[in-house]
mmJSON file of the N, C-alpha and C atoms, coordinates in Angstrom:
{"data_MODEL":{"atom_site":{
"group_PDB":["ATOM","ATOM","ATOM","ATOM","ATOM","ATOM","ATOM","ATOM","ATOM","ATOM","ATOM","ATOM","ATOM","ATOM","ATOM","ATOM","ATOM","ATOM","ATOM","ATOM","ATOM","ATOM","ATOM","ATOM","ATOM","ATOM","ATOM","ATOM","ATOM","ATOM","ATOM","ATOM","ATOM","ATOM","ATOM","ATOM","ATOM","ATOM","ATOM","ATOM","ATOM","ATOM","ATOM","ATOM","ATOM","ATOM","ATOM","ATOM","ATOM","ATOM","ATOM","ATOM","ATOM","ATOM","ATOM","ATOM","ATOM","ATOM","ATOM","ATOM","ATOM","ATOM","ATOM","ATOM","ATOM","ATOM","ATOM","ATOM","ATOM","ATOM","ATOM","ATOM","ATOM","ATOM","ATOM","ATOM","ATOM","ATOM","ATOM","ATOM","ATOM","ATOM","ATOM","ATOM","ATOM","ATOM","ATOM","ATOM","ATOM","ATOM","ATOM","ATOM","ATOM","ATOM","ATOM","ATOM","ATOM","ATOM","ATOM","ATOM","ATOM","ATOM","ATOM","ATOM","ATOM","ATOM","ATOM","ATOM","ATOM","ATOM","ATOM","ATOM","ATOM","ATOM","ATOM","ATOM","ATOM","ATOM","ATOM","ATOM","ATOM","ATOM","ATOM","ATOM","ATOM","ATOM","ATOM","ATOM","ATOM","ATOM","ATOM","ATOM","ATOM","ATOM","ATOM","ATOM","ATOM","ATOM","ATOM","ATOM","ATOM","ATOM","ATOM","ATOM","ATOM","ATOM","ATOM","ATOM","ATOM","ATOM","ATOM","ATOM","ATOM","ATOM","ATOM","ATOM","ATOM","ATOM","ATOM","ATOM","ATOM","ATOM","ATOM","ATOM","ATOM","ATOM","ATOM","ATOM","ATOM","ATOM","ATOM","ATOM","ATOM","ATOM","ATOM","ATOM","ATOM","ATOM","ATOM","ATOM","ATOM","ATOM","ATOM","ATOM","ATOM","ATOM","ATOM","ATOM","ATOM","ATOM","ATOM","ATOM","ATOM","ATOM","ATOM","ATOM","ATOM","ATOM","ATOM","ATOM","ATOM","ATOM","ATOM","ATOM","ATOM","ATOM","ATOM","ATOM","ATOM","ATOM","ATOM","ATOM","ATOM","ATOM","ATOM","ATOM","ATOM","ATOM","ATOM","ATOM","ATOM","ATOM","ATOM","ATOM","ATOM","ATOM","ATOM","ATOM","ATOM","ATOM","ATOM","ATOM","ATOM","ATOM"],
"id":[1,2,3,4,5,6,7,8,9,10,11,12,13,14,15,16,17,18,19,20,21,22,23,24,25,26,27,28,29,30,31,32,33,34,35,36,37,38,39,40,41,42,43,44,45,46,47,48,49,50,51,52,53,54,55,56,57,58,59,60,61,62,63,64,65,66,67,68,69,70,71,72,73,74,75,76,77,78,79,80,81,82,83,84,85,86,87,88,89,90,91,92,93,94,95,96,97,98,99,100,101,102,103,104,105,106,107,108,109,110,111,112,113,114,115,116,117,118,119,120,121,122,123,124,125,126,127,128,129,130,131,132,133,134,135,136,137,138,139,140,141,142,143,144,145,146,147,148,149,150,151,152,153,154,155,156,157,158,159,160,161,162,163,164,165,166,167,168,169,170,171,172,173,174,175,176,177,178,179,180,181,182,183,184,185,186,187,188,189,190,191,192,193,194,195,196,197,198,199,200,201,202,203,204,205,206,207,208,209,210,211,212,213,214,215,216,217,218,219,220,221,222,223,224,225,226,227,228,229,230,231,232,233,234],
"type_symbol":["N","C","C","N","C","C","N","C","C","N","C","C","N","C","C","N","C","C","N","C","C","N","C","C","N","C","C","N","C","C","N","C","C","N","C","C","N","C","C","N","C","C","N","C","C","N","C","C","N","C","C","N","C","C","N","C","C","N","C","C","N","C","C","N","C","C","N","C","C","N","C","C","N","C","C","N","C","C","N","C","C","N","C","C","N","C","C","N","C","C","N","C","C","N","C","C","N","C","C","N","C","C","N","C","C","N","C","C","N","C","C","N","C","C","N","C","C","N","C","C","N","C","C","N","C","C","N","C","C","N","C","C","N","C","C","N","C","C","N","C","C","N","C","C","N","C","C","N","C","C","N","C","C","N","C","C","N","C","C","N","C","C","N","C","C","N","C","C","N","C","C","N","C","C","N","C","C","N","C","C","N","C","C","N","C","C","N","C","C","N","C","C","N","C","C","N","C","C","N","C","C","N","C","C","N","C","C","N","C","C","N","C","C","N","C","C","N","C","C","N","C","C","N","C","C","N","C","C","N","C","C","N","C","C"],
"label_atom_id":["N","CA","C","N","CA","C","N","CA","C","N","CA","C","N","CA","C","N","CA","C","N","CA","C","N","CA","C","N","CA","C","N","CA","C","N","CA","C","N","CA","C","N","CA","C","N","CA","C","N","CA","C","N","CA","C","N","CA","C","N","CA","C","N","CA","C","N","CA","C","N","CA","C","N","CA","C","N","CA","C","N","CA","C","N","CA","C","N","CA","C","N","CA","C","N","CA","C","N","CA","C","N","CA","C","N","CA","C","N","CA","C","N","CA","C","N","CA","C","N","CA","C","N","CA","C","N","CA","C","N","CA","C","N","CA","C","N","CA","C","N","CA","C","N","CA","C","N","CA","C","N","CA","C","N","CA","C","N","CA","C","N","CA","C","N","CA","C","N","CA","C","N","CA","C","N","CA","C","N","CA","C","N","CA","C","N","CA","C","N","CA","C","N","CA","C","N","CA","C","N","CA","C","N","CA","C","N","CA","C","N","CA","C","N","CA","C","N","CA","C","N","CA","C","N","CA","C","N","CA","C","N","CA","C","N","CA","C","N","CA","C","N","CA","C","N","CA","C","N","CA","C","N","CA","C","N","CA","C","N","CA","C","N","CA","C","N","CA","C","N","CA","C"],
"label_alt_id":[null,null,null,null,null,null,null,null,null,null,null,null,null,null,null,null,null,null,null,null,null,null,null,null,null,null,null,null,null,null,null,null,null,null,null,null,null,null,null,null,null,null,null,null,null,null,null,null,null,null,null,null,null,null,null,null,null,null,null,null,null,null,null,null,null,null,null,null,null,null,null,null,null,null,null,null,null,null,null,null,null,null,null,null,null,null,null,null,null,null,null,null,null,null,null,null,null,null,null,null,null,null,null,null,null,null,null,null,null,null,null,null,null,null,null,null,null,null,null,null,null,null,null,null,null,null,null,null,null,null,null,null,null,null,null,null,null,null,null,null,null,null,null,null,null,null,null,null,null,null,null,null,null,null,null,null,null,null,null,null,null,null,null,null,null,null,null,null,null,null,null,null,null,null,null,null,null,null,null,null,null,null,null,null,null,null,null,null,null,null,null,null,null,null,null,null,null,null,null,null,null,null,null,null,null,null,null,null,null,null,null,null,null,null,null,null,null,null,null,null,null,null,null,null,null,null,null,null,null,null,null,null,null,null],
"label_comp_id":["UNK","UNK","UNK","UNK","UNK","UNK","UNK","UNK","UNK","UNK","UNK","UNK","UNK","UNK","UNK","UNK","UNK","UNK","UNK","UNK","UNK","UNK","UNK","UNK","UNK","UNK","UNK","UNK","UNK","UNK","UNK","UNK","UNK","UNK","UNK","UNK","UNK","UNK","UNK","UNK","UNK","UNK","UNK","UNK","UNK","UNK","UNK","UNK","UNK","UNK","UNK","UNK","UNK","UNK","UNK","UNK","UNK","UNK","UNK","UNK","UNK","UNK","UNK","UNK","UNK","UNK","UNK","UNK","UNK","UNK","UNK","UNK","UNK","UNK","UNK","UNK","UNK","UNK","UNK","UNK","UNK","UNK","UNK","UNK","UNK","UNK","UNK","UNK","UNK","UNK","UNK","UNK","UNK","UNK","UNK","UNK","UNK","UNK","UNK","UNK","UNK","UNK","UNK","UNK","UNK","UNK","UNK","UNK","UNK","UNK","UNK","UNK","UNK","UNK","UNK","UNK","UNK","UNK","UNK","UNK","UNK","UNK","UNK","UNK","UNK","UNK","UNK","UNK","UNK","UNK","UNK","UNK","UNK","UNK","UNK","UNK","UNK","UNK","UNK","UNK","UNK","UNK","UNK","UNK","UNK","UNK","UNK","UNK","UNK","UNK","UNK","UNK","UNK","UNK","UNK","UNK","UNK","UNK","UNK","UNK","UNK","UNK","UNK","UNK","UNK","UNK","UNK","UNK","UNK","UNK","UNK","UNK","UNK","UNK","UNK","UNK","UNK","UNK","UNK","UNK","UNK","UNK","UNK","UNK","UNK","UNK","UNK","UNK","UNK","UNK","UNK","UNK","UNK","UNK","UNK","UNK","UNK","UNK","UNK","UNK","UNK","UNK","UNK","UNK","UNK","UNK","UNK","UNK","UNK","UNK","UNK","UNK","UNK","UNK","UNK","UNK","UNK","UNK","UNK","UNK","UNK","UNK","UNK","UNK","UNK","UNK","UNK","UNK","UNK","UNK","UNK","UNK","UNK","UNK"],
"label_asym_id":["A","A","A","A","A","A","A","A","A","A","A","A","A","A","A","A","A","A","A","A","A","A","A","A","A","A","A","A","A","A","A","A","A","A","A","A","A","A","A","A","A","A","A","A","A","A","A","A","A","A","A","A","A","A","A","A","A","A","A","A","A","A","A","A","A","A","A","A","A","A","A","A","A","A","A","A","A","A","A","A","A","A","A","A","A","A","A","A","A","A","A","A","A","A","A","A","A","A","A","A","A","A","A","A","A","A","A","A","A","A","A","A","A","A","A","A","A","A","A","A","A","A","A","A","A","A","A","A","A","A","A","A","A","A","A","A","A","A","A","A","A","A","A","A","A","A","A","A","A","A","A","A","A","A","A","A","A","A","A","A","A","A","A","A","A","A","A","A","A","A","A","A","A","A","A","A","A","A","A","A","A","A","A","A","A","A","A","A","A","A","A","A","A","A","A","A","A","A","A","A","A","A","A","A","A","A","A","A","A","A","A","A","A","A","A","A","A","A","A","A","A","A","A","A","A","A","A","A","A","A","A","A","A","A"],
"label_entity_id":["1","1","1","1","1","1","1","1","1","1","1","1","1","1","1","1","1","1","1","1","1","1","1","1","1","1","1","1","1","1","1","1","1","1","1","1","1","1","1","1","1","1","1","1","1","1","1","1","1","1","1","1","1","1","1","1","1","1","1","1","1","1","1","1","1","1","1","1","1","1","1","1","1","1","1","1","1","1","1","1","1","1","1","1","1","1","1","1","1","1","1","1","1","1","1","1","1","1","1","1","1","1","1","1","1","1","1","1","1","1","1","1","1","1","1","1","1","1","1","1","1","1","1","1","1","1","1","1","1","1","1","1","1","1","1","1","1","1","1","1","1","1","1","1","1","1","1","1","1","1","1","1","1","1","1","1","1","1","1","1","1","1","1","1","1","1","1","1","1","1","1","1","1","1","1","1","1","1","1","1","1","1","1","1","1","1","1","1","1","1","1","1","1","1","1","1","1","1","1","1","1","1","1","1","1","1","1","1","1","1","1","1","1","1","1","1","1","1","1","1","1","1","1","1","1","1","1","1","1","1","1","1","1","1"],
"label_seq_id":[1,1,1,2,2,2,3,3,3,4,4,4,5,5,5,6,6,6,7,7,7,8,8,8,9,9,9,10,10,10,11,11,11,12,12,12,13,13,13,14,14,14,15,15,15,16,16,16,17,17,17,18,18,18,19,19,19,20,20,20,21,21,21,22,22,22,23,23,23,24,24,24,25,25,25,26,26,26,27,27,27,28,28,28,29,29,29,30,30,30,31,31,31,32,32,32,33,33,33,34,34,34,35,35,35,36,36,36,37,37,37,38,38,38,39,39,39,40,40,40,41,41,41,42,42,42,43,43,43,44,44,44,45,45,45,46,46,46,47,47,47,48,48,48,49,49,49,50,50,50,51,51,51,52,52,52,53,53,53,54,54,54,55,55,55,56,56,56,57,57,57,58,58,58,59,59,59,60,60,60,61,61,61,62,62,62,63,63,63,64,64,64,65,65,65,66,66,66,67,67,67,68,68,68,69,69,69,70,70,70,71,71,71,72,72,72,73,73,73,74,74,74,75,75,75,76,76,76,77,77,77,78,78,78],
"pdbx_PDB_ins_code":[null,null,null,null,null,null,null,null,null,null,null,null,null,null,null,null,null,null,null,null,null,null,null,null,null,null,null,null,null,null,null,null,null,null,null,null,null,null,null,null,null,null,null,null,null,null,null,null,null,null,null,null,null,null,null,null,null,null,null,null,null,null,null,null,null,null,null,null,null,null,null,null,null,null,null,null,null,null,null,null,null,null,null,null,null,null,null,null,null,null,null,null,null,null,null,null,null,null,null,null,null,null,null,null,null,null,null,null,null,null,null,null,null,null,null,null,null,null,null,null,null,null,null,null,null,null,null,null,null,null,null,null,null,null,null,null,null,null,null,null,null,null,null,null,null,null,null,null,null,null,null,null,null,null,null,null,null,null,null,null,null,null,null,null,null,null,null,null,null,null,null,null,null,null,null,null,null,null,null,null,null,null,null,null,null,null,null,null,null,null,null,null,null,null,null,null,null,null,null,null,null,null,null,null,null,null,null,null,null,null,null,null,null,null,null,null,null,null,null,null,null,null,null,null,null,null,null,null,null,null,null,null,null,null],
"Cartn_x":[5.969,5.195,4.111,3.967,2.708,1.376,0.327,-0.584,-1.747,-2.017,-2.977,-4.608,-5.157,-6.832,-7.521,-8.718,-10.062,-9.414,-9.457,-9.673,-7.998,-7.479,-6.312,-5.51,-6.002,-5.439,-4.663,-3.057,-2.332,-1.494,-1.673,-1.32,0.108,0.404,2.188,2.305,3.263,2.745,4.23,4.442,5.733,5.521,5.655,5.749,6.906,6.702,7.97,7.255,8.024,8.306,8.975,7.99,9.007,9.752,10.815,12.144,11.175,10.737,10.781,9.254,8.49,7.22,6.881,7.856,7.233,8.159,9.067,9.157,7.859,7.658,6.283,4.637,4.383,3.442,4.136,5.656,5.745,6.203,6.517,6.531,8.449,9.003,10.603,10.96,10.694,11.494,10.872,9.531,9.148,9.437,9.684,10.129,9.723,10.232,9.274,8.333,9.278,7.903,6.52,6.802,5.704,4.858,5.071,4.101,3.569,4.318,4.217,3.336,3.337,2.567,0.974,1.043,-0.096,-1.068,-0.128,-0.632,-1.512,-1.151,-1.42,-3.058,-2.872,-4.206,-5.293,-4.213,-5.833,-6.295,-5.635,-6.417,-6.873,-6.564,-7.74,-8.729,-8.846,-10.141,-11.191,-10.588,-10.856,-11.511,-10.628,-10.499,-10.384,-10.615,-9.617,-8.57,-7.502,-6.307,-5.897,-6.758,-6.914,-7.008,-7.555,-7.86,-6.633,-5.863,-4.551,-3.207,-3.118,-2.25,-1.195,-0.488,0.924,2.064,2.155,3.319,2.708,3.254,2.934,3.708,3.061,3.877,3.025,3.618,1.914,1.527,2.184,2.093,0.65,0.243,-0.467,-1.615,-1.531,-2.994,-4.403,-3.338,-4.24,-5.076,-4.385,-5.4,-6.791,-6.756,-7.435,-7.889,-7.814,-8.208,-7.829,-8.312,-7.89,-7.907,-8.256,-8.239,-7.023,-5.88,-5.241,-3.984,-3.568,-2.874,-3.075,-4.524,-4.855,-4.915,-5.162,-5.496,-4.074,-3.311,-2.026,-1.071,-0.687,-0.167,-1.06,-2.647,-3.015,-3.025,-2.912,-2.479,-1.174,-0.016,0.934,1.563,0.489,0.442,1.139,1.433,2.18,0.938],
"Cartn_y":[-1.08,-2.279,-2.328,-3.472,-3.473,-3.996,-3.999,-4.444,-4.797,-5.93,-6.323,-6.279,-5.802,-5.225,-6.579,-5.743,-6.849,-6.78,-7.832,-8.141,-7.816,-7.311,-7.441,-6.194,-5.365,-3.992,-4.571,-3.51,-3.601,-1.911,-2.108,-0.776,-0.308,0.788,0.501,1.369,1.122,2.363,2.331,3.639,3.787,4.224,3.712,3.314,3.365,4.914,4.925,4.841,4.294,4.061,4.936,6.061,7.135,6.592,7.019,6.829,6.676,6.602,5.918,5.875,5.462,4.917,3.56,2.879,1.498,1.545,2.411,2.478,3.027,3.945,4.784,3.377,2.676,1.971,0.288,0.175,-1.217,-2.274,-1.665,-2.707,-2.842,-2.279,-2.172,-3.531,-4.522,-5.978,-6.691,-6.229,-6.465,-6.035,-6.668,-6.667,-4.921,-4.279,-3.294,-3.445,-4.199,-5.061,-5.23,-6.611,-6.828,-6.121,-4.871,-4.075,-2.936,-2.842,-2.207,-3.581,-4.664,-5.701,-5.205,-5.33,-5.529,-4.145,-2.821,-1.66,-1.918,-2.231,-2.023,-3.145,-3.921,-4.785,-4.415,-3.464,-2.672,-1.869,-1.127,-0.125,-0.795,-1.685,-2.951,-3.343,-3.318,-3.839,-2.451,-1.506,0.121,0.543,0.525,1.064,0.221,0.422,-0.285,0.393,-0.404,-0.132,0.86,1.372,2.395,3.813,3.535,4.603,5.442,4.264,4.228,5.381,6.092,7.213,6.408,7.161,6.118,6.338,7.349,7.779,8.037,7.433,8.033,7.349,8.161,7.438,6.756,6.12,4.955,5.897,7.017,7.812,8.402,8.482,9.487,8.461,7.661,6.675,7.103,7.138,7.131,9.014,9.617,10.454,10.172,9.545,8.748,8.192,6.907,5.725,5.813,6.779,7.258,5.696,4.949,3.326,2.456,2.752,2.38,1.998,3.173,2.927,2.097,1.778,1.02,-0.519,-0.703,-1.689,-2.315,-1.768,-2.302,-3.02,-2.766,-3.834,-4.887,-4.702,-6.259,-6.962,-6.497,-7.294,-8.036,-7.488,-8.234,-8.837,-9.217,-9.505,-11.008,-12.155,-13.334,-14.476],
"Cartn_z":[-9.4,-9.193,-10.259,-10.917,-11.499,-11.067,-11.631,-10.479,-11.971,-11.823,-12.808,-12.194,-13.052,-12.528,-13.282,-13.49,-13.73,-15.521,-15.877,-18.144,-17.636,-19.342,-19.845,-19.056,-18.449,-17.704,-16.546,-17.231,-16.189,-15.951,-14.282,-14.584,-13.595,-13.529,-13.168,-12.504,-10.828,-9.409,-9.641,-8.745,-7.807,-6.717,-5.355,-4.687,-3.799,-2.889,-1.445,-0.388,0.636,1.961,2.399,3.448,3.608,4.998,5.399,6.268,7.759,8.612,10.024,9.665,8.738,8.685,9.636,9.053,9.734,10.87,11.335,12.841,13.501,13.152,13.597,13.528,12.723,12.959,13.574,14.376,15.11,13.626,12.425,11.518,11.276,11.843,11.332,10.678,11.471,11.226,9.661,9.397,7.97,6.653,6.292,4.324,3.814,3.425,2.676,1.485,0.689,-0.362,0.071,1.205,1.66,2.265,3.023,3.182,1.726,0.948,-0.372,-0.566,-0.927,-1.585,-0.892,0.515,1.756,1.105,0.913,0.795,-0.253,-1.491,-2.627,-2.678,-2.133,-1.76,-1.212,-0.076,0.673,-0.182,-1.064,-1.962,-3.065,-3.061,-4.371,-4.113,-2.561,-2.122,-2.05,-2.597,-2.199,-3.377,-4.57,-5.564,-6.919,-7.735,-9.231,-9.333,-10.124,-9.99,-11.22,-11.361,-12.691,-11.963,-10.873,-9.88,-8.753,-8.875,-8.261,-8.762,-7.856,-8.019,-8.861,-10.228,-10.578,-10.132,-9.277,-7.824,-6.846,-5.754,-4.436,-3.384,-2.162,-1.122,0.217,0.922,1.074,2.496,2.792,3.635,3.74,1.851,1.121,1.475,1.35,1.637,2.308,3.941,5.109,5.198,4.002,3.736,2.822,1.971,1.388,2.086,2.918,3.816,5.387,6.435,7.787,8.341,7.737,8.097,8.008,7.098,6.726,7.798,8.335,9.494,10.39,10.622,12.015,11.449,9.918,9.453,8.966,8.424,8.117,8.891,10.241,11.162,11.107,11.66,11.686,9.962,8.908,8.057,7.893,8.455,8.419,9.65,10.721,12.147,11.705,11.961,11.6,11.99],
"occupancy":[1.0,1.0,1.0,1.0,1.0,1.0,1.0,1.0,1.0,1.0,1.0,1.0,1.0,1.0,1.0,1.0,1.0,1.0,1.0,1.0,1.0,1.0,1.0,1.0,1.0,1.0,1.0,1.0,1.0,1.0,1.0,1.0,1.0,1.0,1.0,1.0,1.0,1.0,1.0,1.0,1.0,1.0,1.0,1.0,1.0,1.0,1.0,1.0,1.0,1.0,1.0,1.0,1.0,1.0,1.0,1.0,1.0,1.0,1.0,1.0,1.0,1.0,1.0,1.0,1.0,1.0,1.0,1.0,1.0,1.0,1.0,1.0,1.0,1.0,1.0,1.0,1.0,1.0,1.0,1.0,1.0,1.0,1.0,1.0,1.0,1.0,1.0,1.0,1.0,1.0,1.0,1.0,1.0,1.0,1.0,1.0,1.0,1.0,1.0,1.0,1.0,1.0,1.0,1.0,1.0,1.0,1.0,1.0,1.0,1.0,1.0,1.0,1.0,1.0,1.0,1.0,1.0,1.0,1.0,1.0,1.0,1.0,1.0,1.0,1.0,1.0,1.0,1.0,1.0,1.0,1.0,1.0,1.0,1.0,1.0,1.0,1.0,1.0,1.0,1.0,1.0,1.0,1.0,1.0,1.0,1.0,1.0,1.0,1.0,1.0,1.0,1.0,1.0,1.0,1.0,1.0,1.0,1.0,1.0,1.0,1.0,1.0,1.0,1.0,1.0,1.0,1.0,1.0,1.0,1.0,1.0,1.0,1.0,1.0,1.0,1.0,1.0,1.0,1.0,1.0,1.0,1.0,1.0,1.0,1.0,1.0,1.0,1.0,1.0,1.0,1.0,1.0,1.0,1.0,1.0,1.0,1.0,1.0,1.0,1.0,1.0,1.0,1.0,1.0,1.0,1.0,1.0,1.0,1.0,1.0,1.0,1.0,1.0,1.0,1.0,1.0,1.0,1.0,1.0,1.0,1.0,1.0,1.0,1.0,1.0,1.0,1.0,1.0,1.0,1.0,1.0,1.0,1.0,1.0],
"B_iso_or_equiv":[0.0,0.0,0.0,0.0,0.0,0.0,0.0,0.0,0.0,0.0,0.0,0.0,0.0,0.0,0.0,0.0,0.0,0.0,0.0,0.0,0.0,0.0,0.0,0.0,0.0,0.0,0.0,0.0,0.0,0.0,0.0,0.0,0.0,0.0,0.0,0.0,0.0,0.0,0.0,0.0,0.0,0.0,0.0,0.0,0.0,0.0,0.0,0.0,0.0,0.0,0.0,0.0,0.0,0.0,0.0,0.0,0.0,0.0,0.0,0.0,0.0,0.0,0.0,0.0,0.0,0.0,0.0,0.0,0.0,0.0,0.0,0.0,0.0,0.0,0.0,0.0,0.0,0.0,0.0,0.0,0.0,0.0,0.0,0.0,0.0,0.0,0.0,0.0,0.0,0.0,0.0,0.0,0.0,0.0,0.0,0.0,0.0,0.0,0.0,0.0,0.0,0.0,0.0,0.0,0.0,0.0,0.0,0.0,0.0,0.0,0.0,0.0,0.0,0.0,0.0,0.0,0.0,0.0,0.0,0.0,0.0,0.0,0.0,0.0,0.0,0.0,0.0,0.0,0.0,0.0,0.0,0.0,0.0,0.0,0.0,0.0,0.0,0.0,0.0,0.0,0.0,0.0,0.0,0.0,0.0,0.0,0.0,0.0,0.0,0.0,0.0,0.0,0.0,0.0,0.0,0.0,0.0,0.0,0.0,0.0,0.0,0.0,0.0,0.0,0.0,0.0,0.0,0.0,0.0,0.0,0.0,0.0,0.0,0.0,0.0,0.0,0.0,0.0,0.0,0.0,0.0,0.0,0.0,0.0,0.0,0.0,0.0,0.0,0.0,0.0,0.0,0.0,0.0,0.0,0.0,0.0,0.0,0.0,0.0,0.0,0.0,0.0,0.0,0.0,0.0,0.0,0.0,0.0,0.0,0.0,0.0,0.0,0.0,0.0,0.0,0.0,0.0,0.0,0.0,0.0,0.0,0.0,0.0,0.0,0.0,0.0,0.0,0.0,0.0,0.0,0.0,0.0,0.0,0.0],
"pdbx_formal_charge":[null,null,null,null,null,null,null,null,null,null,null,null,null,null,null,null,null,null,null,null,null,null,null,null,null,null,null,null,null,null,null,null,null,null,null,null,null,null,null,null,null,null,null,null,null,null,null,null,null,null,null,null,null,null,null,null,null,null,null,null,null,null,null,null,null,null,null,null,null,null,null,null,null,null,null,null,null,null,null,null,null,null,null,null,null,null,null,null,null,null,null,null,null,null,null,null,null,null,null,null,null,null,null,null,null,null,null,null,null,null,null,null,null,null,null,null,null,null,null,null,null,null,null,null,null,null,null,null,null,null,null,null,null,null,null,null,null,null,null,null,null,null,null,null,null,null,null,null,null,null,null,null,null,null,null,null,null,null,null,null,null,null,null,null,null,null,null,null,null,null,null,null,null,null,null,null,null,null,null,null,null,null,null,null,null,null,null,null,null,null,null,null,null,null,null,null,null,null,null,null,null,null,null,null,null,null,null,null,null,null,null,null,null,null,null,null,null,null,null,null,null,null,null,null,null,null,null,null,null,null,null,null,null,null],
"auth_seq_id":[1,1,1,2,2,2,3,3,3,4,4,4,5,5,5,6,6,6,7,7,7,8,8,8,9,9,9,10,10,10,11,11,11,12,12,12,13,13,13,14,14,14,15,15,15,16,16,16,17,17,17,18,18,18,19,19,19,20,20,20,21,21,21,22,22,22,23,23,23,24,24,24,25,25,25,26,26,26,27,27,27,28,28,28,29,29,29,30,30,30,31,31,31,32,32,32,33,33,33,34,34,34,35,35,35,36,36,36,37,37,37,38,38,38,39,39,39,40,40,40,41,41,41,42,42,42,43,43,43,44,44,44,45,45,45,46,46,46,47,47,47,48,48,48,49,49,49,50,50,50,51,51,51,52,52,52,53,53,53,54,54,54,55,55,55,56,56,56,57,57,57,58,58,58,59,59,59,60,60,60,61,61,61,62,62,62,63,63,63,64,64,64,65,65,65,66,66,66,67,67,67,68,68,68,69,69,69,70,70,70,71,71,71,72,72,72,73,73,73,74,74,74,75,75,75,76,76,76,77,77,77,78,78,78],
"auth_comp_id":["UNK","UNK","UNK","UNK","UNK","UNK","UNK","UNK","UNK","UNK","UNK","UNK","UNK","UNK","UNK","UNK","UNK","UNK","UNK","UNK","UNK","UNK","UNK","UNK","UNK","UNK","UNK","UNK","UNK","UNK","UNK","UNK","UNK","UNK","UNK","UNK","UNK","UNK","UNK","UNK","UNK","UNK","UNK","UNK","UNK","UNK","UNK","UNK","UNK","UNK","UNK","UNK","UNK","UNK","UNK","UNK","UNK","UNK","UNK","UNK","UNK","UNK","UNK","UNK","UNK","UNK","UNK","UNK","UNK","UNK","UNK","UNK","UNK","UNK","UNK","UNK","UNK","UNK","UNK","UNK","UNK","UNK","UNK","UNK","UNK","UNK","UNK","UNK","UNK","UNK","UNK","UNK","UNK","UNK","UNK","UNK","UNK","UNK","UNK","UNK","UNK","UNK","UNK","UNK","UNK","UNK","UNK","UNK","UNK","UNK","UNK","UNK","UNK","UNK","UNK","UNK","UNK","UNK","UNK","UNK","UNK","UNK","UNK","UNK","UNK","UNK","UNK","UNK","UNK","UNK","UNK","UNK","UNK","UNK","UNK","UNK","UNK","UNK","UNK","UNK","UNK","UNK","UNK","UNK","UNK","UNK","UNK","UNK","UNK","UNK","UNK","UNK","UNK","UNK","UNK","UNK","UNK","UNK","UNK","UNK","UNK","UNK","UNK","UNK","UNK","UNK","UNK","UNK","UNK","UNK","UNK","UNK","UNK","UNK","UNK","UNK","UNK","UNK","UNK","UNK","UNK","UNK","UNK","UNK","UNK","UNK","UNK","UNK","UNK","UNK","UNK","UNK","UNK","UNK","UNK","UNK","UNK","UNK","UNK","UNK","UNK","UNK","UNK","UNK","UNK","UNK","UNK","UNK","UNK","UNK","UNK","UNK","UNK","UNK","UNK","UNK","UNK","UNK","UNK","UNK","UNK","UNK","UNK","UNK","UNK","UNK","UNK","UNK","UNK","UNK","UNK","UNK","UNK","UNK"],
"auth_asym_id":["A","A","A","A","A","A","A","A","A","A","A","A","A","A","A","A","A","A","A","A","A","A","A","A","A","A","A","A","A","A","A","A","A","A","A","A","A","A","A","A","A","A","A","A","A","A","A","A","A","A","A","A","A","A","A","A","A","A","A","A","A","A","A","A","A","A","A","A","A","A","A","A","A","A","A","A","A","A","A","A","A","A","A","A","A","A","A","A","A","A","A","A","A","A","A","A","A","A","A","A","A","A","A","A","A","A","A","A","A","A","A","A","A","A","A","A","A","A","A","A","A","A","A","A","A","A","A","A","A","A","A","A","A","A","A","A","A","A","A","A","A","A","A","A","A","A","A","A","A","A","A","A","A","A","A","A","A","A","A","A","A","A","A","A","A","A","A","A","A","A","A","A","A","A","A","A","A","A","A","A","A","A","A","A","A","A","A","A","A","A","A","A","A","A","A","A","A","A","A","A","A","A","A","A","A","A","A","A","A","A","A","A","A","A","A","A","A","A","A","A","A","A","A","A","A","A","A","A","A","A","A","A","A","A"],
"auth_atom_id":["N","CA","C","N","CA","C","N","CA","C","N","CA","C","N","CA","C","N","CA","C","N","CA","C","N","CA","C","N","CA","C","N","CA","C","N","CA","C","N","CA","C","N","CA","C","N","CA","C","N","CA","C","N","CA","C","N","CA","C","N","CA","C","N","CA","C","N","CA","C","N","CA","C","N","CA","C","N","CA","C","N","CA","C","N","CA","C","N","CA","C","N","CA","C","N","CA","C","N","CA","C","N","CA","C","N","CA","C","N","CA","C","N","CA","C","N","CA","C","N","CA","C","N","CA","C","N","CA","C","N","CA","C","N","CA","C","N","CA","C","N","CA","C","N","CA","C","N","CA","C","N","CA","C","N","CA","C","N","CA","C","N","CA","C","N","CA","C","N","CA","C","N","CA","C","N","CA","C","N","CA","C","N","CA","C","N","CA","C","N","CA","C","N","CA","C","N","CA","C","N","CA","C","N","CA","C","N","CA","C","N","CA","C","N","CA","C","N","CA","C","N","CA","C","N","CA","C","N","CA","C","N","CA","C","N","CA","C","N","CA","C","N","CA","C","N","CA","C","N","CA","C","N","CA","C","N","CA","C","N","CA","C","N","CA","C","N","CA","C","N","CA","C"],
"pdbx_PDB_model_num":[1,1,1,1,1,1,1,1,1,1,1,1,1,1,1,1,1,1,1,1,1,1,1,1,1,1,1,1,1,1,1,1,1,1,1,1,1,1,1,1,1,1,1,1,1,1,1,1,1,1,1,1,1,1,1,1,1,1,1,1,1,1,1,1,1,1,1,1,1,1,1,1,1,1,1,1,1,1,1,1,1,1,1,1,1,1,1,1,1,1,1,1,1,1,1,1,1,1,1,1,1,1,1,1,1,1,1,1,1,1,1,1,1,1,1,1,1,1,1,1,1,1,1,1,1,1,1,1,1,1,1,1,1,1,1,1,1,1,1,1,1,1,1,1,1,1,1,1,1,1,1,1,1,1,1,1,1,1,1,1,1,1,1,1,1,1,1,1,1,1,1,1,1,1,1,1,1,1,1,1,1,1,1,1,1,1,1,1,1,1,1,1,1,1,1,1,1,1,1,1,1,1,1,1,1,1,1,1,1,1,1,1,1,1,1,1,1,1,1,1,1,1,1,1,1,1,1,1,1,1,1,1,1,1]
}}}
């Protein structure tokens, strides 16, 4: 995924979804993108995207952000 920051910087993730994640947080029926999209936002609002691991797995987050888990369903609530 790429992810364009503040000026001309762009910078480039990879990005897994590990296997019964979004069974485990109620999200199964949603896109994986879109929660890869959702993820990558919350840590923009976090971080610059310069700051942003250039592999990881969004597992790795909620060590980073113990918020993340609780906050990620209600972002992609409908």
């Amino acid at each position: 995924m790429e992810v364009r920051g503040e000026g001309a910087t762009s910078t480039h993730h990879r990005v897994t979804v590990p296997d019964g994640m979004l069974e485990e947080l109620d999200l199964a029926e949603v896109e994986r993108e879109r929660v890869v999209h959702e993820s990558i936002a919350f840590l923009l609002e976090r971080e610059p995207s310069t700051s942003i691991l250039p592999e990881f797995s969004l597992e790795e987050i909620g060590g980073f952000f113990p918020e993340y888990f609780q906050e990620l369903p209600n972002r992609l609530a409908p």
